[in-house]
VOGU-3710 file (C-alpha; in Angstrom, 3 decimals, decimal comma):
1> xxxxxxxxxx> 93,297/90,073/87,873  91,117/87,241/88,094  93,424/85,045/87,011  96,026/86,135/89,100  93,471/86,234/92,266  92,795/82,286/91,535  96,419/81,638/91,611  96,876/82,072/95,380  99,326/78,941/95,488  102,019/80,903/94,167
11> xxxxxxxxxx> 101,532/83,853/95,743  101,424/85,076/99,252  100,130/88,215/99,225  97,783/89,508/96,348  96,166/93,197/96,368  92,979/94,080/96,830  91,034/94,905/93,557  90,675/98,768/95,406  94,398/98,507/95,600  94,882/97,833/92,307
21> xxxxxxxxxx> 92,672/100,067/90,712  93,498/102,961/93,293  97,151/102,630/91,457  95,825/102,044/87,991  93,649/105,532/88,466  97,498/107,108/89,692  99,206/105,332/86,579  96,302/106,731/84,108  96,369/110,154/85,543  100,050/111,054/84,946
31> xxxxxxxxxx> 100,193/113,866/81,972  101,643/111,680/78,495  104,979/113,845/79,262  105,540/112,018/82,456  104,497/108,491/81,240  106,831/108,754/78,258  109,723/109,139/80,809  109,052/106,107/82,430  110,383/103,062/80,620  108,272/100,598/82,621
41> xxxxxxxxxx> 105,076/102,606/82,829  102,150/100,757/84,329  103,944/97,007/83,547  103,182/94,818/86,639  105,595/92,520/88,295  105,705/90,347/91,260  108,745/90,527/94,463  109,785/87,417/96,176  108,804/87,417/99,390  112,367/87,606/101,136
51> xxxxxxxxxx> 112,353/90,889/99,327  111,465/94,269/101,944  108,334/95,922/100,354  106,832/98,619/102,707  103,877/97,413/104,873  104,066/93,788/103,864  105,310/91,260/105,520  108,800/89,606/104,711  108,565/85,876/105,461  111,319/84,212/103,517
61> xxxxxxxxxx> 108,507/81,696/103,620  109,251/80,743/107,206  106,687/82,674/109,940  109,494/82,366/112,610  111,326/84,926/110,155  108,948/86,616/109,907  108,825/90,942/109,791  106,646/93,822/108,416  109,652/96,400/106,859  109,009/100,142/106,663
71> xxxxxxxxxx> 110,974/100,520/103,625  111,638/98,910/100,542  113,887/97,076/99,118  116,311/99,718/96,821  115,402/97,228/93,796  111,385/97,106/94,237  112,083/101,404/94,419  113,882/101,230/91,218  110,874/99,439/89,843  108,251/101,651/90,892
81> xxxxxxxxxx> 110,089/104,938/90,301  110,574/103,790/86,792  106,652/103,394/86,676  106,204/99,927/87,113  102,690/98,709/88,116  102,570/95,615/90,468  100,390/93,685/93,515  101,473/90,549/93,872  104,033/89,037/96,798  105,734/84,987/95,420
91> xxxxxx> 105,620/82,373/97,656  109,511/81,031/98,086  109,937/77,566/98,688  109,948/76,744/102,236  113,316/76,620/103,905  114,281/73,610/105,764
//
């Protein structure tokens, strides 16, 4: 995390460390059952920010585009359901 949390330049959003370990608590409480059915259980991953996540803003890297969605993106979903971990939003390169 601390590595990732000095690597703001490539990032535009990063979660909070609460954030974070509020959803490594969820991850760790699942019974063994339910983690062994998830192929990606607690592996983190990143989501381009011209990529809809719930609550955070979509900016393409452009303000004038941008937009907070209230759904995500069916691909991020996928990612979750199938346990993923994740808190981090890439920076795209600016359009121009």
């Amino acid at each position: 995390l601390a590595s990732a949390q000095s690597s703001k330049s490539i990032f535009i959003r990063l979660f909070g460390l609460g954030e974070l370990l509020d959803a490594a608590q969820r991850l760790e409480a699942m019974p063994q059952e339910q983690r062994s059915s998830l192929p990606l259980w607690g592996v983190p991953f990143a989501v381009k920010d011209n990529v809809d996540v719930a609550g955070c803003p979509t900016t393409a890297a452009c303000p004038a585009f941008s937009n907070t969605p209230t759904t995500t993106a069916p691909a991020v979903k996928a990612l979750l359901d199938a346990g993923e971990g994740w808190g981090r939003i890439l920076r795209l390169s600016k359009l121009e």
